[in-house]
mmCIF file of the N, C-alpha and C atoms, coordinates in Angstrom:
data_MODEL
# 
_entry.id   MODEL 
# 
loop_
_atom_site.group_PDB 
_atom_site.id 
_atom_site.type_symbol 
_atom_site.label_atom_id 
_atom_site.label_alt_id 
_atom_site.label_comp_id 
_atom_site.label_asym_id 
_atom_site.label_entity_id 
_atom_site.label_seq_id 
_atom_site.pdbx_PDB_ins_code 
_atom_site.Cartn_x 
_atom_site.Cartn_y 
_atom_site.Cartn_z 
_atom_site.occupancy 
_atom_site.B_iso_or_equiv 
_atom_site.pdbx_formal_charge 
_atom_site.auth_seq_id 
_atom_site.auth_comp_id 
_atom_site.auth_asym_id 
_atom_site.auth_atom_id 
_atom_site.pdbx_PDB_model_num 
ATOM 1   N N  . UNK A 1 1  ? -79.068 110.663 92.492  1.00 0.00 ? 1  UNK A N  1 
ATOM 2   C CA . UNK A 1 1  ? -79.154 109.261 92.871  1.00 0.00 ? 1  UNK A CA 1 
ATOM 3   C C  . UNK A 1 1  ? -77.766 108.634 92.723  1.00 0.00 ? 1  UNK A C  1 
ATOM 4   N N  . UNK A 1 2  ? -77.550 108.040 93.901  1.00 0.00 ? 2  UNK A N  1 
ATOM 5   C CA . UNK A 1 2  ? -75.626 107.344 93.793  1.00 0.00 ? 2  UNK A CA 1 
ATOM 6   C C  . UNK A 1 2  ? -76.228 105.931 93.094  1.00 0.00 ? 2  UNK A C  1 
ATOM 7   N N  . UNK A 1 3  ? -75.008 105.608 92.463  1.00 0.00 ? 3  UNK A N  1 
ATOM 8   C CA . UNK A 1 3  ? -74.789 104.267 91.626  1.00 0.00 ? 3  UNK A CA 1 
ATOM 9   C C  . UNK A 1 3  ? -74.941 103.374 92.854  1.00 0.00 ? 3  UNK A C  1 
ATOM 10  N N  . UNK A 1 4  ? -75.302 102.164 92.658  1.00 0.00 ? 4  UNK A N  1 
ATOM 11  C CA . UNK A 1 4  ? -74.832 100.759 93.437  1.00 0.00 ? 4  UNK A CA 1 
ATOM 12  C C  . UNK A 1 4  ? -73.771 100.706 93.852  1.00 0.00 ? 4  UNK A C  1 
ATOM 13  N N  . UNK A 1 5  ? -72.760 100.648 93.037  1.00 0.00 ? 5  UNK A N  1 
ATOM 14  C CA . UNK A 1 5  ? -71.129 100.673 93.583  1.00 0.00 ? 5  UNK A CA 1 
ATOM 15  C C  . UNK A 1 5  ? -70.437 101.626 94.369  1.00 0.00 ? 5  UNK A C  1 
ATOM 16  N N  . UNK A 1 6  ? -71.130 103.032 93.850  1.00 0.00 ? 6  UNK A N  1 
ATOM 17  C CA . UNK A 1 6  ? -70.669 103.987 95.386  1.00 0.00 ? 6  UNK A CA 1 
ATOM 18  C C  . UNK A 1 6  ? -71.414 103.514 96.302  1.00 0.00 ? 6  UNK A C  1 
ATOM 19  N N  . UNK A 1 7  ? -72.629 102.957 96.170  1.00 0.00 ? 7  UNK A N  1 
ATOM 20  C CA . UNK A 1 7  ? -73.466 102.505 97.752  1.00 0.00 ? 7  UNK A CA 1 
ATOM 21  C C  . UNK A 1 7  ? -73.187 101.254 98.505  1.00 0.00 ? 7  UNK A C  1 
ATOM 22  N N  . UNK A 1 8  ? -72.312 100.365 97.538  1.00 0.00 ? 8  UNK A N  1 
ATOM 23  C CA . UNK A 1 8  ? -71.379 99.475  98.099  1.00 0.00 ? 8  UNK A CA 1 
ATOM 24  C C  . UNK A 1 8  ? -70.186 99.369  98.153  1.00 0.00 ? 8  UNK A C  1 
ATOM 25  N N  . UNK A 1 9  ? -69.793 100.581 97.749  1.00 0.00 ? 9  UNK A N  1 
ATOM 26  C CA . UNK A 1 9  ? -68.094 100.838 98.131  1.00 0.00 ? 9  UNK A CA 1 
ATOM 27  C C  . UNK A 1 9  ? -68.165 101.232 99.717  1.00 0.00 ? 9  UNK A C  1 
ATOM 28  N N  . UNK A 1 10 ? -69.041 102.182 99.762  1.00 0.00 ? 10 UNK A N  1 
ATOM 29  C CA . UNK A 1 10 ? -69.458 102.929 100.730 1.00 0.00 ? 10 UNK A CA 1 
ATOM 30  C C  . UNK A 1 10 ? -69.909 102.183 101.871 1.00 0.00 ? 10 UNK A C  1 
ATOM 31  N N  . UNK A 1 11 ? -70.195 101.188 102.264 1.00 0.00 ? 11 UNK A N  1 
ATOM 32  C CA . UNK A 1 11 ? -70.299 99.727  103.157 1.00 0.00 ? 11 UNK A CA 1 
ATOM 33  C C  . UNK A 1 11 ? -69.638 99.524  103.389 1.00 0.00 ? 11 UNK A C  1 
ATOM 34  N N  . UNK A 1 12 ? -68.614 99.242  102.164 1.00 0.00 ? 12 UNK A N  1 
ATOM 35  C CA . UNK A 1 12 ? -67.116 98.478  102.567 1.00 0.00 ? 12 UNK A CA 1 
ATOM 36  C C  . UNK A 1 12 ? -66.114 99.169  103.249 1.00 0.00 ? 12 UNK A C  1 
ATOM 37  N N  . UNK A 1 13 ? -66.401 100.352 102.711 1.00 0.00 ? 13 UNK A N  1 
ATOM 38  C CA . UNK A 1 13 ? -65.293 101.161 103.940 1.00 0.00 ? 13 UNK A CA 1 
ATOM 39  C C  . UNK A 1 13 ? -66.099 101.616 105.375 1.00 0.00 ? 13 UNK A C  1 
ATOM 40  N N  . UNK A 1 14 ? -67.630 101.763 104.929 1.00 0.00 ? 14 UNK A N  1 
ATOM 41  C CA . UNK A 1 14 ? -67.955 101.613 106.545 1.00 0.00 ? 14 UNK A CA 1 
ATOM 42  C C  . UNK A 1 14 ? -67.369 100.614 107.967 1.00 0.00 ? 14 UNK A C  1 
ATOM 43  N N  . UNK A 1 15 ? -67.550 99.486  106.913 1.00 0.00 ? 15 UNK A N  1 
ATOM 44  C CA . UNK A 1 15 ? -67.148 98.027  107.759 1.00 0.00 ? 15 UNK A CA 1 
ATOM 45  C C  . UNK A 1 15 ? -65.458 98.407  108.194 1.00 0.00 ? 15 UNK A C  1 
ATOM 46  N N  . UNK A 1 16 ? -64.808 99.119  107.189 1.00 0.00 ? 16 UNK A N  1 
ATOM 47  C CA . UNK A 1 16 ? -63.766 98.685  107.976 1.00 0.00 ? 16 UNK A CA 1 
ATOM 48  C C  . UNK A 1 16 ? -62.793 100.501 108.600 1.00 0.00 ? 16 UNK A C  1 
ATOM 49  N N  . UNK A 1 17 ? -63.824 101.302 108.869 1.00 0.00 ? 17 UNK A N  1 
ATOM 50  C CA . UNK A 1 17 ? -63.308 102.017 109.213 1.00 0.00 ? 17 UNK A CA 1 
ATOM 51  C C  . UNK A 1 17 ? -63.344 102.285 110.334 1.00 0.00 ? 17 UNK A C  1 
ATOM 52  N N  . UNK A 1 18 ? -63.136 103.361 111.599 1.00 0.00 ? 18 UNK A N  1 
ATOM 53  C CA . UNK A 1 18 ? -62.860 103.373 112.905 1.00 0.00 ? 18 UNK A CA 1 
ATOM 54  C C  . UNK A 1 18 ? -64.478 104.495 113.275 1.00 0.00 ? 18 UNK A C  1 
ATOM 55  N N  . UNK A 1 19 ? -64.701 104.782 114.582 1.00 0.00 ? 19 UNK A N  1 
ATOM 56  C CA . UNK A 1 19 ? -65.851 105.515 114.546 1.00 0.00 ? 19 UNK A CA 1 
ATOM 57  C C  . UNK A 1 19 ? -65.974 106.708 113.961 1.00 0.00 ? 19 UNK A C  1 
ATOM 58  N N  . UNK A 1 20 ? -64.728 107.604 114.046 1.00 0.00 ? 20 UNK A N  1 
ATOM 59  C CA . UNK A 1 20 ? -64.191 108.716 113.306 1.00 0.00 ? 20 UNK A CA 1 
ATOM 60  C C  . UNK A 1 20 ? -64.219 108.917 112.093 1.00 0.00 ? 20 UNK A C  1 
ATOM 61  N N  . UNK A 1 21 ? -64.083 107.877 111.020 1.00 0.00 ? 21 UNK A N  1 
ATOM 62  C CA . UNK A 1 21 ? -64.256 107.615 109.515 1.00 0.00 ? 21 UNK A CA 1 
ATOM 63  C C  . UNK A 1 21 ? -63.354 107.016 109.268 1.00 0.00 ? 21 UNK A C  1 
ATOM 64  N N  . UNK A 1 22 ? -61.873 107.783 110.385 1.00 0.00 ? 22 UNK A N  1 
ATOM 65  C CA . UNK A 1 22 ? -60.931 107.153 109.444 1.00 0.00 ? 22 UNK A CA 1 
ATOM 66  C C  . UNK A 1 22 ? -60.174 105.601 109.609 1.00 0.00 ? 22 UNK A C  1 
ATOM 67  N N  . UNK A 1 23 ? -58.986 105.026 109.165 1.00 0.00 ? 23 UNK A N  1 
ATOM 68  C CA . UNK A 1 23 ? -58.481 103.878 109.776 1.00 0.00 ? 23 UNK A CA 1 
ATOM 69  C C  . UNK A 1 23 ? -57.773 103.675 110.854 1.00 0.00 ? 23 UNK A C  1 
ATOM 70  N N  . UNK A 1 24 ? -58.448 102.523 111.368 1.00 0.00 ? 24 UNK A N  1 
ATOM 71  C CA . UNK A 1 24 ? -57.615 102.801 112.531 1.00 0.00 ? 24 UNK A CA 1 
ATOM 72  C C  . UNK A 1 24 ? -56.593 101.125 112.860 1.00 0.00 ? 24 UNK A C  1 
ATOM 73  N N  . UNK A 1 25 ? -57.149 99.690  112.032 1.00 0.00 ? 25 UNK A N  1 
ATOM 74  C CA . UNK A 1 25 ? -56.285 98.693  112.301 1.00 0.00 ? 25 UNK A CA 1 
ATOM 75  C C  . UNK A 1 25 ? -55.335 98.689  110.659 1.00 0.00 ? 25 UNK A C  1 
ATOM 76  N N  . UNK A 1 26 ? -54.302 98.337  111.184 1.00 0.00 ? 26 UNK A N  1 
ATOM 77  C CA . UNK A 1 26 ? -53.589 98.294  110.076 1.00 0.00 ? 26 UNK A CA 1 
ATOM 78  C C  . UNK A 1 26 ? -53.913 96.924  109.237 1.00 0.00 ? 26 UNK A C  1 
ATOM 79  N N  . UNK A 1 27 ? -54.870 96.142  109.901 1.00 0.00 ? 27 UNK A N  1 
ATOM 80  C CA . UNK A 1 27 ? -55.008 94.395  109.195 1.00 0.00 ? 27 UNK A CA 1 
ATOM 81  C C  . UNK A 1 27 ? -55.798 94.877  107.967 1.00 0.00 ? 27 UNK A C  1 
ATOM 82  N N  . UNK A 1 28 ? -56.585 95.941  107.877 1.00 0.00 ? 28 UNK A N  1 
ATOM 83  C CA . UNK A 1 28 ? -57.767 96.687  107.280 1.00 0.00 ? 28 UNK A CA 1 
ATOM 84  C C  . UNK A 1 28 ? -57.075 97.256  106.028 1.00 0.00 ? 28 UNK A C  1 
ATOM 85  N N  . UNK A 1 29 ? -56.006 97.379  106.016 1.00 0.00 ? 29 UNK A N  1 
ATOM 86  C CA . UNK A 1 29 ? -55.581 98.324  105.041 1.00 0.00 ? 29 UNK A CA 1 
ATOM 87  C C  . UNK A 1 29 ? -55.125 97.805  103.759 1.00 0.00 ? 29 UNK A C  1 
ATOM 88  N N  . UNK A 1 30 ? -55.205 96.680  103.614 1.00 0.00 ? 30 UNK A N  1 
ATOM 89  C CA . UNK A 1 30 ? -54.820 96.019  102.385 1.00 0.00 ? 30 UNK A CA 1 
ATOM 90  C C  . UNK A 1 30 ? -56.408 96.315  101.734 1.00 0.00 ? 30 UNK A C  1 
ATOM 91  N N  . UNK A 1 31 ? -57.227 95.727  102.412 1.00 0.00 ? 31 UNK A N  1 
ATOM 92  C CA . UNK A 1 31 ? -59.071 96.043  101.858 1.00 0.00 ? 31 UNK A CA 1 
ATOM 93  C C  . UNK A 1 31 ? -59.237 97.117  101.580 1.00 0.00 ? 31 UNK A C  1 
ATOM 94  N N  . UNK A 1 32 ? -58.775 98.699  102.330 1.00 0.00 ? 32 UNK A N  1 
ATOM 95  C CA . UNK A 1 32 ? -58.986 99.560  101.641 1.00 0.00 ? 32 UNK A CA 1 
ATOM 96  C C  . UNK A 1 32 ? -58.237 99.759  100.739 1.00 0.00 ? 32 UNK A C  1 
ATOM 97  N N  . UNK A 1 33 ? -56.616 99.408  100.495 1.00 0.00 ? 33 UNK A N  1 
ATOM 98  C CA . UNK A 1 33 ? -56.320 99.791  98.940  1.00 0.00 ? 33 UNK A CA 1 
ATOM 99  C C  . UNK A 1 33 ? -56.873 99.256  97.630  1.00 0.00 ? 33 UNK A C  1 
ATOM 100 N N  . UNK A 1 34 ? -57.534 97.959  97.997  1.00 0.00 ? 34 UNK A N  1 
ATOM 101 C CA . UNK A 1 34 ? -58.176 97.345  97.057  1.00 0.00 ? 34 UNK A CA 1 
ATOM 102 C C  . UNK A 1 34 ? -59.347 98.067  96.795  1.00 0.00 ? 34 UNK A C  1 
ATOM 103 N N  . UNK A 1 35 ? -60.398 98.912  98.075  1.00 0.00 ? 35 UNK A N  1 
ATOM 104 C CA . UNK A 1 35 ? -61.299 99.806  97.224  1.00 0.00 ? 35 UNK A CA 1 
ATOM 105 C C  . UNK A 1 35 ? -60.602 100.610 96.442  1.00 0.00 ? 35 UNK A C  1 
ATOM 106 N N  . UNK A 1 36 ? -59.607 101.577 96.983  1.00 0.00 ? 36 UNK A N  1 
ATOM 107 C CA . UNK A 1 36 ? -58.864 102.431 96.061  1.00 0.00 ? 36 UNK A CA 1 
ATOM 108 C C  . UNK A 1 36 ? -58.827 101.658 94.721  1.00 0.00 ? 36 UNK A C  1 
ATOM 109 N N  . UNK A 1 37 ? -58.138 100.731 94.483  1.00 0.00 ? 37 UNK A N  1 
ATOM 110 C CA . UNK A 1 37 ? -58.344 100.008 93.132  1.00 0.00 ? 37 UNK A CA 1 
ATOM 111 C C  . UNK A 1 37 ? -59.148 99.839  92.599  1.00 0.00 ? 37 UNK A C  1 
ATOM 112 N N  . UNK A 1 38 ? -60.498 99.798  93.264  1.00 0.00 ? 38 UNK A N  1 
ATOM 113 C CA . UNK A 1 38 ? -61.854 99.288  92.582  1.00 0.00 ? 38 UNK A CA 1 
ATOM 114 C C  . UNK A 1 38 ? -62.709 100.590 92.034  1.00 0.00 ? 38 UNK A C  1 
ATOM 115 N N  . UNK A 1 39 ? -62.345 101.817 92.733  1.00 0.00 ? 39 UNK A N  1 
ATOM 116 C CA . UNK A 1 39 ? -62.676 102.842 92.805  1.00 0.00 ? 39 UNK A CA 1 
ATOM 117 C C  . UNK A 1 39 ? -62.998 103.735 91.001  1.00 0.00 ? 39 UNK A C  1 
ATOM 118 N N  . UNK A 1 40 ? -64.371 103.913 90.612  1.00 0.00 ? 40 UNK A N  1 
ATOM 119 C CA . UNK A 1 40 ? -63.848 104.368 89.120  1.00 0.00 ? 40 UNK A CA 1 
ATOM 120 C C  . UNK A 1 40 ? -64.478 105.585 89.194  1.00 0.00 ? 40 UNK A C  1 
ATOM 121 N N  . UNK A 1 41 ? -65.427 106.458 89.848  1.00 0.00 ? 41 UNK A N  1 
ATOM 122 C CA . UNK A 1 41 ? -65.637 107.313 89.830  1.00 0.00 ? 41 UNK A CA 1 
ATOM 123 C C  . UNK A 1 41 ? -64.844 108.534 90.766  1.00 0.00 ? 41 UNK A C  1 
ATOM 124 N N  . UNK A 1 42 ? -64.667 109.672 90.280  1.00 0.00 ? 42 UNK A N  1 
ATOM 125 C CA . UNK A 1 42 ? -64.197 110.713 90.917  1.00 0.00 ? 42 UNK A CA 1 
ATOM 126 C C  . UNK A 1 42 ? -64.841 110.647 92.633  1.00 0.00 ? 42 UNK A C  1 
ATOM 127 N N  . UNK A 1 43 ? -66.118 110.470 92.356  1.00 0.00 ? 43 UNK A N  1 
ATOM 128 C CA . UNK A 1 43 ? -66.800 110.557 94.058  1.00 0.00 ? 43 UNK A CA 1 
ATOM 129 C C  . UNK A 1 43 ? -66.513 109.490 94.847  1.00 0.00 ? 43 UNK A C  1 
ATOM 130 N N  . UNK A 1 44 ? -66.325 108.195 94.613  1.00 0.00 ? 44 UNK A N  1 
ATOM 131 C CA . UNK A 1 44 ? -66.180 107.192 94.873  1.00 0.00 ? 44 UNK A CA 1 
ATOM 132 C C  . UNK A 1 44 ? -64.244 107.521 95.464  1.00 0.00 ? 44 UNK A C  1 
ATOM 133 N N  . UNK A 1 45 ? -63.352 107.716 94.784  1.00 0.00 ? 45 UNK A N  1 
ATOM 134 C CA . UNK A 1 45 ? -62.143 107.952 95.107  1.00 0.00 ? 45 UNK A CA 1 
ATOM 135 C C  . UNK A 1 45 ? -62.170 109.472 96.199  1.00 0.00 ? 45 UNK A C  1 
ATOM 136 N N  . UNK A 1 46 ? -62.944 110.348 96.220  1.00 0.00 ? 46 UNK A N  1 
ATOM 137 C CA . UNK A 1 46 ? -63.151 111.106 97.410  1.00 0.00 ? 46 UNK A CA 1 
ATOM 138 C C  . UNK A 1 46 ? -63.538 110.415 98.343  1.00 0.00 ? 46 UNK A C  1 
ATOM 139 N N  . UNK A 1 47 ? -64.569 109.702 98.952  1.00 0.00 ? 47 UNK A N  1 
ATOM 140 C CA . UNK A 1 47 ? -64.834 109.441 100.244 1.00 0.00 ? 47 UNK A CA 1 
ATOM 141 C C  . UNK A 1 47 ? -63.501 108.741 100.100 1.00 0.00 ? 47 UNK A C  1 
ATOM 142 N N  . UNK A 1 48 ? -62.640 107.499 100.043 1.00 0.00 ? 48 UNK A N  1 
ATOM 143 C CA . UNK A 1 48 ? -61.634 107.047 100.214 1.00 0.00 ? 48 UNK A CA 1 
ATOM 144 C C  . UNK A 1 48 ? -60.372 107.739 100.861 1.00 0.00 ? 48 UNK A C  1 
ATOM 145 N N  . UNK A 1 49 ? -60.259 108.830 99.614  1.00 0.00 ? 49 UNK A N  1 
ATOM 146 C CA . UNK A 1 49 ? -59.163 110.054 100.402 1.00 0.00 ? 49 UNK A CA 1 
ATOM 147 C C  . UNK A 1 49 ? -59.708 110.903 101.941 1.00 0.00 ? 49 UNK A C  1 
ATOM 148 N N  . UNK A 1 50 ? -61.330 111.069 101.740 1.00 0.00 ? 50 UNK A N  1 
ATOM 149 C CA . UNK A 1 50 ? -61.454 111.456 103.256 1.00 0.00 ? 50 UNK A CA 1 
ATOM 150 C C  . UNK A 1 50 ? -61.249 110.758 104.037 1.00 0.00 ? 50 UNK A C  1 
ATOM 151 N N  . UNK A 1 51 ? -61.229 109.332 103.275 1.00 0.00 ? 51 UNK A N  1 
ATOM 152 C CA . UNK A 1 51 ? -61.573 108.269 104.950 1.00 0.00 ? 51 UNK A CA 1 
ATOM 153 C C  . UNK A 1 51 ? -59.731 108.674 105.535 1.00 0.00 ? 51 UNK A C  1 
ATOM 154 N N  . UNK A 1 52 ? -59.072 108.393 104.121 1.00 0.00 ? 52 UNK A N  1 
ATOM 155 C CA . UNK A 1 52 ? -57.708 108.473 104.702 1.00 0.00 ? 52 UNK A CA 1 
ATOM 156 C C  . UNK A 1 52 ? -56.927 109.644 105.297 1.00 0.00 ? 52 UNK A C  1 
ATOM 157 N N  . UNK A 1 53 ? -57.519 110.863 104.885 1.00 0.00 ? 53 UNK A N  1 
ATOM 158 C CA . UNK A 1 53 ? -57.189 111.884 106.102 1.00 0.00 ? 53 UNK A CA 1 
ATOM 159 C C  . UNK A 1 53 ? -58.406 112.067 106.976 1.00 0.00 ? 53 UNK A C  1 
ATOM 160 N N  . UNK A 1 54 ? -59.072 111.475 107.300 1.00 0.00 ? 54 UNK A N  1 
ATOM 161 C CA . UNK A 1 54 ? -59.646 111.285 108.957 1.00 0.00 ? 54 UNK A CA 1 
ATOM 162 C C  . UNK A 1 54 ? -58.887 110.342 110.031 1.00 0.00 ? 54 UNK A C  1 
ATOM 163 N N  . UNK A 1 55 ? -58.082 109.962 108.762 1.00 0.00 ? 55 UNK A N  1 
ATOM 164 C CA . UNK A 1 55 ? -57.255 108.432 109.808 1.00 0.00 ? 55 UNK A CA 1 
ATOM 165 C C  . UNK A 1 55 ? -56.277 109.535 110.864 1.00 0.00 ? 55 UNK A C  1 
ATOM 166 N N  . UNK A 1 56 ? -56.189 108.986 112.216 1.00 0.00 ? 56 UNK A N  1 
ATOM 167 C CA . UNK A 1 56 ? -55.656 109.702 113.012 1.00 0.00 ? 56 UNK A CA 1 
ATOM 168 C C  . UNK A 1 56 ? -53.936 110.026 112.759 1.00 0.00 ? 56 UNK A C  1 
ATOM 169 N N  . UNK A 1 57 ? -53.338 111.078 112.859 1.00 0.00 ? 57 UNK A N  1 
ATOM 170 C CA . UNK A 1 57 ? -51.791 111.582 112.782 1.00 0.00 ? 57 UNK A CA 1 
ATOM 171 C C  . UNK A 1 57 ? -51.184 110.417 113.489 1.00 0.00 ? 57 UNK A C  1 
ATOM 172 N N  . UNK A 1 58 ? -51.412 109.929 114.475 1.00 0.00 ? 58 UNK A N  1 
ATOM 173 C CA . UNK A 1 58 ? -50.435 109.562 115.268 1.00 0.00 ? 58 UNK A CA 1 
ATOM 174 C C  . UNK A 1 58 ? -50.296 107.734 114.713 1.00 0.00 ? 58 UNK A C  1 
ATOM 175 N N  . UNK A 1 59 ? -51.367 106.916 114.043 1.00 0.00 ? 59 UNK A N  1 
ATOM 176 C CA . UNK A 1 59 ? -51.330 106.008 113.550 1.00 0.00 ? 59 UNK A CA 1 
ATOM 177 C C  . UNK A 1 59 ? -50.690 105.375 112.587 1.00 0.00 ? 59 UNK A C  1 
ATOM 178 N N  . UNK A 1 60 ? -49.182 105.377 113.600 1.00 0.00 ? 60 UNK A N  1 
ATOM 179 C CA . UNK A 1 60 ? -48.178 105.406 112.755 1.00 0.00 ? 60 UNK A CA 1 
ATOM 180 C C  . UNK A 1 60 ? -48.246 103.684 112.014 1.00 0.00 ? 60 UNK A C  1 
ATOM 181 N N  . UNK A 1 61 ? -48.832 102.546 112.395 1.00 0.00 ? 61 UNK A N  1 
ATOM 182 C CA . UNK A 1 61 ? -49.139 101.821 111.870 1.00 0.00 ? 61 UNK A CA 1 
ATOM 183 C C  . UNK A 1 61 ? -49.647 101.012 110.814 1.00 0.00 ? 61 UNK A C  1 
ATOM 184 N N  . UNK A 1 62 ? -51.077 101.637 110.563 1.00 0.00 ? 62 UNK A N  1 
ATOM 185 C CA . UNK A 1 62 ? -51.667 101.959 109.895 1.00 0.00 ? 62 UNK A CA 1 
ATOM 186 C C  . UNK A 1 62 ? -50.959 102.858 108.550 1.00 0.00 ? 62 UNK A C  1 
ATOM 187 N N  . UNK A 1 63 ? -50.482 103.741 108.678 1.00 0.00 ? 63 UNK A N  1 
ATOM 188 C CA . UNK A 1 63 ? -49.969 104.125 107.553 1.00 0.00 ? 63 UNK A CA 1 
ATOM 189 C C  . UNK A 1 63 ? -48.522 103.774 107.176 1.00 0.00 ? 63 UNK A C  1 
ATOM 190 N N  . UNK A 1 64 ? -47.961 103.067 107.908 1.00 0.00 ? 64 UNK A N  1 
ATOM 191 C CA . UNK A 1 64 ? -46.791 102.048 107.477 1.00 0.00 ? 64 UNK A CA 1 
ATOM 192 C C  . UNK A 1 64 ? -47.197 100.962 106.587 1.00 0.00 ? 64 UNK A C  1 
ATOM 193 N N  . UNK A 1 65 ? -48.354 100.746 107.020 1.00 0.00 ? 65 UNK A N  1 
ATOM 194 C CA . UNK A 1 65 ? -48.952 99.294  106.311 1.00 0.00 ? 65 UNK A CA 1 
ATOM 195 C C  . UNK A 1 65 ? -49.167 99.987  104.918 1.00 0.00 ? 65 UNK A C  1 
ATOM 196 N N  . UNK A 1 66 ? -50.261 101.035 104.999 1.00 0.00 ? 66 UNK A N  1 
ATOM 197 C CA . UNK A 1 66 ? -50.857 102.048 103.312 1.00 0.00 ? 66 UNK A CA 1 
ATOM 198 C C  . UNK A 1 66 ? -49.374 102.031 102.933 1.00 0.00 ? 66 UNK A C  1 
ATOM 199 N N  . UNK A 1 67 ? -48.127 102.267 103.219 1.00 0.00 ? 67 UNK A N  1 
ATOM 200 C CA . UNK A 1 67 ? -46.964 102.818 102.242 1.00 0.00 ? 67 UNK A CA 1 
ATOM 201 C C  . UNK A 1 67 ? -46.582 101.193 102.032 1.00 0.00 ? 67 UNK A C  1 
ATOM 202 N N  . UNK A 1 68 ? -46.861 99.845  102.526 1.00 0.00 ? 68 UNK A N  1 
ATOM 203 C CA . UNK A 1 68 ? -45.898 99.133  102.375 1.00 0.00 ? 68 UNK A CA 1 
ATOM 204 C C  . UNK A 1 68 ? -46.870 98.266  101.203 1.00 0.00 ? 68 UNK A C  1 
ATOM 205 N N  . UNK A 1 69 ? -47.961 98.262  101.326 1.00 0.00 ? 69 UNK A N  1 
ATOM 206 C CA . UNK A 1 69 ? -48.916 97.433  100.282 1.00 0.00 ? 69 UNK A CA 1 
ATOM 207 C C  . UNK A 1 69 ? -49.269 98.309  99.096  1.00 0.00 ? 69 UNK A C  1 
ATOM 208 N N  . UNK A 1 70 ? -48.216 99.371  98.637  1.00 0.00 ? 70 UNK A N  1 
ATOM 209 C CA . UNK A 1 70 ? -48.925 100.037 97.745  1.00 0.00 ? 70 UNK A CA 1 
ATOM 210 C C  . UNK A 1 70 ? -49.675 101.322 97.575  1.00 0.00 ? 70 UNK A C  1 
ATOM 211 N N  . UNK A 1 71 ? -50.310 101.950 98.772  1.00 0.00 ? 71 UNK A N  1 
ATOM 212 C CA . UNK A 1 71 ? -51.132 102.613 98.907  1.00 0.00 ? 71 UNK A CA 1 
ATOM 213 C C  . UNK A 1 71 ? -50.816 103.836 98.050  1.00 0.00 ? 71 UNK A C  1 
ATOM 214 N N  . UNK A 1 72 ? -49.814 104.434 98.095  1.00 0.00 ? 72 UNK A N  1 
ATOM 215 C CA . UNK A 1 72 ? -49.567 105.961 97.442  1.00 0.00 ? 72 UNK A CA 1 
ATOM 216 C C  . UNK A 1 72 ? -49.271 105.222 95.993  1.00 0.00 ? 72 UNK A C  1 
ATOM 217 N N  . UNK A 1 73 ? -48.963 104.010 95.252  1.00 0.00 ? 73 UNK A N  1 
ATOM 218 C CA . UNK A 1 73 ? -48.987 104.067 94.220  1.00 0.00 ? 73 UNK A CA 1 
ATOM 219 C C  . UNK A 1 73 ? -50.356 104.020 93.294  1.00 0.00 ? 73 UNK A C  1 
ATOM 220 N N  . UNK A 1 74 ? -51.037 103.334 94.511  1.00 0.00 ? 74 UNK A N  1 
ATOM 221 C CA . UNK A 1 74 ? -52.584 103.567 93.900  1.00 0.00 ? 74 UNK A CA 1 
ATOM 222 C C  . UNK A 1 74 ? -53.142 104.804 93.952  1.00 0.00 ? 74 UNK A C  1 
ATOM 223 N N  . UNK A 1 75 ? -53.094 105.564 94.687  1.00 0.00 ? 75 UNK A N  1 
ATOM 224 C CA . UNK A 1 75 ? -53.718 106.798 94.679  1.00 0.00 ? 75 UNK A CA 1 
ATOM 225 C C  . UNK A 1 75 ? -53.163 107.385 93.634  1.00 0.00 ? 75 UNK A C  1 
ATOM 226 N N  . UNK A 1 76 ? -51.749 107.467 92.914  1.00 0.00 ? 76 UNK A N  1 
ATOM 227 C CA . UNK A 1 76 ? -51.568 108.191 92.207  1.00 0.00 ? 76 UNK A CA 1 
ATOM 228 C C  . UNK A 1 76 ? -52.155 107.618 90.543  1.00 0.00 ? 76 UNK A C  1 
ATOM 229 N N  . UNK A 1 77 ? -52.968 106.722 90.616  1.00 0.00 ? 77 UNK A N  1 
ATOM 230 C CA . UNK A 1 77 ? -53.774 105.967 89.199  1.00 0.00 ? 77 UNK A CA 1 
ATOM 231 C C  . UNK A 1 77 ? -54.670 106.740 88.891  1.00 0.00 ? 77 UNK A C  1 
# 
């Protein structure tokens, strides 16, 4: 049985992910580092990292934004 908070983390990155899983607007990406932040379980910080390698290679945007708000310093918490 998942906790509440993986079942509403898990919303929140539904809402803001692309059909694929992964990201695809860069306006989005401040919200997902903040799940990353909110994130306290091991499972909970996996779907996150999948969402972020489902995000497409070429979205060079999108992951300009993850390096400029932080993103790799949160992941490494």
């Amino acid at each position: 049985i998942r906790s509440n908070s993986f079942t509403e983390l898990q919303n929140k990155l539904n809402d803001i992910s692309g059909p694929d899983g992964g990201l695809q607007d860069p306006r989005l990406v401040s919200q997902f580092v903040q799940l990353m932040e909110s994130a306290s379980s091991t499972e909970e910080k996996s779907i996150l990292i999948q969402s972020l390698l489902e995000t497409k290679e070429n979205s060079k945007a999108v992951y300009n934004r993850f390096f400029s708000v932080g993103g790799i310093e949160t992941l490494g918490k």
